[in-house]
N, C-alpha and C positions, 0 to 999 in steps of 0.2 A: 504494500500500500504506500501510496505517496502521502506527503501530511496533509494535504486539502482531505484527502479519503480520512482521514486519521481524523482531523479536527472536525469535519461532517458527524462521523459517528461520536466521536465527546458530545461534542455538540447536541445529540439525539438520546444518549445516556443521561446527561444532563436535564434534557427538557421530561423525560420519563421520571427520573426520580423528581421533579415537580410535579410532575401531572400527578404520581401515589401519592407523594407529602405535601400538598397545598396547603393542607389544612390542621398541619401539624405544626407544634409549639418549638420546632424546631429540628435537625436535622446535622447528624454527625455522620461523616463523612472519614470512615479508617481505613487506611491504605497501607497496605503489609509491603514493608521494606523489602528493597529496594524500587522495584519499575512498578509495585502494585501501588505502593505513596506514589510517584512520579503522575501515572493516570488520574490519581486521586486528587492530585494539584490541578490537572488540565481538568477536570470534572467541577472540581470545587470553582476554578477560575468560569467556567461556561454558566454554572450556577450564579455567579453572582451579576452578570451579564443580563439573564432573563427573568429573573426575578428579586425578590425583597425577603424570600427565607432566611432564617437565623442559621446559618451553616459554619461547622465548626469542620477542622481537619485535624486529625489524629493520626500520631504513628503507630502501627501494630507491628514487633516484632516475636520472629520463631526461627524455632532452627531447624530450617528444611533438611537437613541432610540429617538429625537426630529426634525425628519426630515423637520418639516412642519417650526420650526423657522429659518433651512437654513443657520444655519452657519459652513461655511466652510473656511476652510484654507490652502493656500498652502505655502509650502516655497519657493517661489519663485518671482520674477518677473515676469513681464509679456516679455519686454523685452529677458528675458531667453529663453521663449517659441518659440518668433516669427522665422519662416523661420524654424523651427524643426516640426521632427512627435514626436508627445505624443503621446506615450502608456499607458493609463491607467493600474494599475495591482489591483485587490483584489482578497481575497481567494475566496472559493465556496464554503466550507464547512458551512457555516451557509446562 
C-alpha cells in the first residue's frame, strides 16, 4: 500500500470508532508497542480531525516473544479507563 491507501483506511478506522463511540463519555485509544502505538497515533490524530470526543492515547506493552510469562504493561491507571470504551490498536502485518 502507498500512504494515500494507508491514510484513507486510518482515516475510515477512525470515522468507525466515532460512529460506535459518539455517545460515549469518552474514549481511550491503546496501542501495543511498537507499530500497534505508531497506528494508534495516526488513529488518535484522524480522530481528532473529525470530531470533538474526549480521546486519550495509551501505551500497552508485552512481551511477544514470552507470552506464557504475561507480563504486560500499561501506562495507565485503571481509574483512566473506567466509564471509557478502549480501543485496543496493533498492527497486522506480522
Amino acid at each position: 500500500m502507498d500512504s494515500r491507501q494507508v491514510d484513507q483506511i486510518v482515516n475510515r478506522i477512525a470515522y468507525q470508532i466515532y460512529e460506535d463511540n459518539f455517545q460515549e463519555k469518552g474514549v481511550v485509544i491503546v496501542g501495543i508497542k511498537n507499530k500497534g502505538y505508531k497506528l494508534a497515533e495516526k488513529i488518535m490524530a484522524s480522530l481528532k480531525e473529525i470530531c470533538d470526543l474526549d480521546v486519550k492515547l495509551i501505551a500497552l506493552t508485552i512481551d511477544k516473544k514470552n507470552q506464557v510469562k504475561g507480563d504486560v504493561n500499561i501506562d495507565a491507571e485503571r481509574k483512566e479507563l473506567a466509564g471509557k470504551s478502549v480501543i485496543l490498536v496493533d498492527d497486522v502485518l506480522n
